[in-house]
C-alpha positions in Angstrom: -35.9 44.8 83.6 -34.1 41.9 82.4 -32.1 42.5 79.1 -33.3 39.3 76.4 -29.8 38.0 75.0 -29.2 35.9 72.1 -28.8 32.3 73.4 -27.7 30.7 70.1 -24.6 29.6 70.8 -21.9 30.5 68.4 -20.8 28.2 65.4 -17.5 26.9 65.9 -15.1 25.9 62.9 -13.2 23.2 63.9 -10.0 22.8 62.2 -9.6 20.6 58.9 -7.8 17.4 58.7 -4.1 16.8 57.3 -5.9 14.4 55.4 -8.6 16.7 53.6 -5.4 19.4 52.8 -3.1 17.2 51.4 -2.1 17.4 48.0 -3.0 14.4 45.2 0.2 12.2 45.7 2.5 12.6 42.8 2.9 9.7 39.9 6.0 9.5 37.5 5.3 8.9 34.1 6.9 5.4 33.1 9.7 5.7 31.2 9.1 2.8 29.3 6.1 4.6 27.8 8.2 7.5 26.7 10.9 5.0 25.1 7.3 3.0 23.5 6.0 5.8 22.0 9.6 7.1 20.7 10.4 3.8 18.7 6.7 3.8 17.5 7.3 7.0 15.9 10.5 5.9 14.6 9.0 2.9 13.2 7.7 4.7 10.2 11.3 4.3 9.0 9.9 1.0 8.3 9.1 1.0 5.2 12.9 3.0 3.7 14.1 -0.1 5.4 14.0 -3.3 7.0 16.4 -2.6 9.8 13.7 -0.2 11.2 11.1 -2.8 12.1 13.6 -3.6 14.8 11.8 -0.5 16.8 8.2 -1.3 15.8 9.0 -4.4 17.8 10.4 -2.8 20.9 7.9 -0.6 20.7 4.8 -2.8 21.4 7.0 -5.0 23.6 8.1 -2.0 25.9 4.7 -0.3 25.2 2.7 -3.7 26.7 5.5 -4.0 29.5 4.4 -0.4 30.7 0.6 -0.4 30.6 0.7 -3.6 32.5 3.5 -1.9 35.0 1.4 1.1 35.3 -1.8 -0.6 35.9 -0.2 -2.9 38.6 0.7 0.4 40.3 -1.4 3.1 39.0 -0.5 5.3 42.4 3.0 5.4 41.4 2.8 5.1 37.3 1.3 7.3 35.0 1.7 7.6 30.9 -0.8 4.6 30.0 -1.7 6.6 26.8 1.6 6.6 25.8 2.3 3.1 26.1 -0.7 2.4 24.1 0.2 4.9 21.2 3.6 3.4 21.1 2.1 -0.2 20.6 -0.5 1.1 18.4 2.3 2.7 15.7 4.3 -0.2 15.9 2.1 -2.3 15.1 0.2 0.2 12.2 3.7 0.9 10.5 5.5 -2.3 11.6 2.3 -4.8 10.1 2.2 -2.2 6.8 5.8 -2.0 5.8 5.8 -5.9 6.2 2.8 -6.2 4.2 3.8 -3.4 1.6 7.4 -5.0 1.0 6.0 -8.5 0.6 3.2 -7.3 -1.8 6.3 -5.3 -3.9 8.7 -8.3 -3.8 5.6 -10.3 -5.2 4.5 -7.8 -8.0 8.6 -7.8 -8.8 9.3 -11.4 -9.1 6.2 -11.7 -11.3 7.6 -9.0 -13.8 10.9 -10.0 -14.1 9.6 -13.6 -14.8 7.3 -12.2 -17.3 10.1 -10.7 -19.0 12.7 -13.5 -19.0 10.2 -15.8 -20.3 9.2 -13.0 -23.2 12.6 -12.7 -23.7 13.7 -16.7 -23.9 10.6 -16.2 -26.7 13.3 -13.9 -28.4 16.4 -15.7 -27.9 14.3 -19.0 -29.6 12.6 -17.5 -32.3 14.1 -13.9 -33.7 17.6 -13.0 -35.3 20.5 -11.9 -33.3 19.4 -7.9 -33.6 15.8 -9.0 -32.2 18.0 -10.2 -28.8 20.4 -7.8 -29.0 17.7 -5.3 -29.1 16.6 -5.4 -25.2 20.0 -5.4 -23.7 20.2 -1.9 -24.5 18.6 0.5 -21.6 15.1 1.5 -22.4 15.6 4.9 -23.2 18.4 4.7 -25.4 16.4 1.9 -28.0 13.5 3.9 -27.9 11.8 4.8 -31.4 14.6 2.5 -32.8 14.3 -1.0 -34.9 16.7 -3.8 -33.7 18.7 -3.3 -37.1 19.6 -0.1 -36.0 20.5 -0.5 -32.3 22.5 -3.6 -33.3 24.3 -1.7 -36.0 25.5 1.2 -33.7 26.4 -1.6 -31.3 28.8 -2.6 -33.7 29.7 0.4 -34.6 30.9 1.6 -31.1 32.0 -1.6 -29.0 35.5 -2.2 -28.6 36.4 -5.5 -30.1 39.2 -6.1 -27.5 36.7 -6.3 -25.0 35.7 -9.7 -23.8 32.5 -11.2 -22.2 30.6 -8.6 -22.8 26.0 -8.8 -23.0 26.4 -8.4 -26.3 29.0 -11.0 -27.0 27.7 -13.4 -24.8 23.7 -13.2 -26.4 25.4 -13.7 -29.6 26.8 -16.9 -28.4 23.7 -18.1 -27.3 22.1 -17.7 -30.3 24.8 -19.4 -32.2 24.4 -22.4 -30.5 20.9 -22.4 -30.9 21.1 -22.0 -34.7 24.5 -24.5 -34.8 22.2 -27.5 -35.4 18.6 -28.6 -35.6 16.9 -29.4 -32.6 18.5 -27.0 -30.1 16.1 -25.3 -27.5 16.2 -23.2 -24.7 13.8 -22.5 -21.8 13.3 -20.6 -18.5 14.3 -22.4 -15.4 13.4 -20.0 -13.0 14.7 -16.4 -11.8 17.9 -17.3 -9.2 17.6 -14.0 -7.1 16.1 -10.5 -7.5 15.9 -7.5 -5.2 16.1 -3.8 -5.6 20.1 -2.3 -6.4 19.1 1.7 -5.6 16.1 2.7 -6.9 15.9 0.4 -9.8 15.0 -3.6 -9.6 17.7 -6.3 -10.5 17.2 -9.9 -11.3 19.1 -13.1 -12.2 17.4 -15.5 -14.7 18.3 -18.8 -14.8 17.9 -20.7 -18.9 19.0 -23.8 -19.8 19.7 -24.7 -23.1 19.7 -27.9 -24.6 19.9 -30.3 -27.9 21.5 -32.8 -29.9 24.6 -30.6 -29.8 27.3 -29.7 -32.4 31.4 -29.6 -33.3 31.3 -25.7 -31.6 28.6 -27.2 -28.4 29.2 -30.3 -28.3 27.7 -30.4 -24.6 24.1 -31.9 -24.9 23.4 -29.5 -21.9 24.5 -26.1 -20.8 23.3 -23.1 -18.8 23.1 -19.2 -19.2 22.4 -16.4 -16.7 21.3 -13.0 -17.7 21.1 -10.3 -15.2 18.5 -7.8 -15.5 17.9 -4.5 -14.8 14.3 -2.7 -14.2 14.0 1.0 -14.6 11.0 2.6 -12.9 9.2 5.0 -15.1 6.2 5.8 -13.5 4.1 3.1 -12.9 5.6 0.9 -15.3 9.1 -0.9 -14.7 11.2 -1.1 -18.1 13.6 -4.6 -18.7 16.9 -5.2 -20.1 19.9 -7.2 -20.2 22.3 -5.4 -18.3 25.1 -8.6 -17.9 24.8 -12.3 -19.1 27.1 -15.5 -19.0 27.4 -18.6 -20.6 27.8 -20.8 -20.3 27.1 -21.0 -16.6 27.2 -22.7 -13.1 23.8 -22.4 -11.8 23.9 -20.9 -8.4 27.4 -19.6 -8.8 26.3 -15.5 -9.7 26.5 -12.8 -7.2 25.0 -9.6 -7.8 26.9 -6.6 -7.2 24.9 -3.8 -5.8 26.0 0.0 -8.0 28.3 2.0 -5.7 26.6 5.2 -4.4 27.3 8.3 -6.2 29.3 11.0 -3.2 27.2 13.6 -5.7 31.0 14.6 -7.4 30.7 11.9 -9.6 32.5 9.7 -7.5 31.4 6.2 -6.4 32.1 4.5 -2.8 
């Protein structure tokens, strides 16, 4: 008797292609997206200083140079993310420090004109201790009357010295009280920035009147420098310098040398 045997043939595994076994190709990550997102980071030094905005720039231009390399080639480029995260912090803290140091050099140019012109107010209208008064630092005139600060002015400055604030606001109020008529008004503030962490400005006053024997000059010019002290939210004036008279345009400001921490400036 014939023996039944299985006729389904056999299942055969034919062998898989190179193709279907070969690994995904390998991409490099762009180094222009690395060196993107590095100066985007280090553009938050932005706003300490201006010099930094020099990397928020490179990094959006490197960081648009890369995403449009890596999507010419994306089987050879990788790191798109990066590039766009470098061009996204440069332009967050490049746009904000801009917009932060204009908005401070605004609210600081309208102060220290708010004080010169309070101040010319002084010069025109009170006695010599009223003007005297606010080129002593904040802190040491406060809780005293201008009688008092004047007098221990007095008492202390060395009469040898020349050309000092003190001397020189007296002089403009002599001339101003020498004969009828004289005036003096604000022109306008010459320069004003930040020297440390304190604000500085130069305001520009011209006086003028009939003149006298001692100012015979119908016109002449003064220039007080001021200094701002931040307390708090508030910025505090005074008269830290002044000359007159005075060349319009001719003062330069010379920034405070920085302390070494030994109580020695450089």
């Amino acid at each position: 008797m014939a023996i039944d045997q299985n006729q389904t043939p056999s299942t055969y595994a034919a062998p898989s292609s190179a193709i279907e076994n070969e690994l995904p190709a390998y991409r490099a990550i762009s180094a222009l997206a690395v060196v993107s997102l590095l100066c985007g980071l280090l553009a938050i030094l932005s706003f300490a200083h201006w010099f930094f905005l020099v990397f928020a720039a490179a990094a959006i231009a490197l960081g648009l140079l890369a995403d449009r390399k890596i999507r010419r080639d994306p089987e050879i480029w990788t790191g798109r993310g990066m590039a766009q995260a470098g061009v996204a912090l440069g332009l967050m803290f490049g746009l904000s420090a801009v917009t932060t140091s204009l908005v401070q050099e605004f609210l600081r140019k309208q102060a220290a004109t708010t004080f010169s012109k309070q101040y010319t107010s002084v010069l025109k209208n009170g006695t010599v201790e009223d003007a005297i008064f606010y080129t002593v630092p904040p802190a040491n005139r406060q809780g005293k009357k201008p009688a008092e600060v004047y007098k221990e002015i007095k008492a202390n400055n060395d009469p040898r010295s020349l050309e000092t604030q003190y001397s020189v606001i007296e002089k403009i109020k002599k001339r101003l009280t020498a004969a009828s008529g004289e005036d003096v008004h604000f022109v306008k503030l010459e320069s004003h920035g930040l020297d440390g962490l304190d604000t500085f400005a130069t305001a520009l006053l011209e006086l003028h009147g009939p003149g006298s024997t001692e100012f015979p000059e119908k016109e002449q010019y003064a220039v007080l420098v001021l200094k701002g002290i931040n307390s708090g939210k508030k910025t505090e004036w005074y008269i830290e310098n002044a000359r007159f008279p005075y060349v319009p345009a001719t003062y330069t400001h010379q920034e405070k040398a920085a302390d070494d921490g030994h109580g020695h400036a450089h």
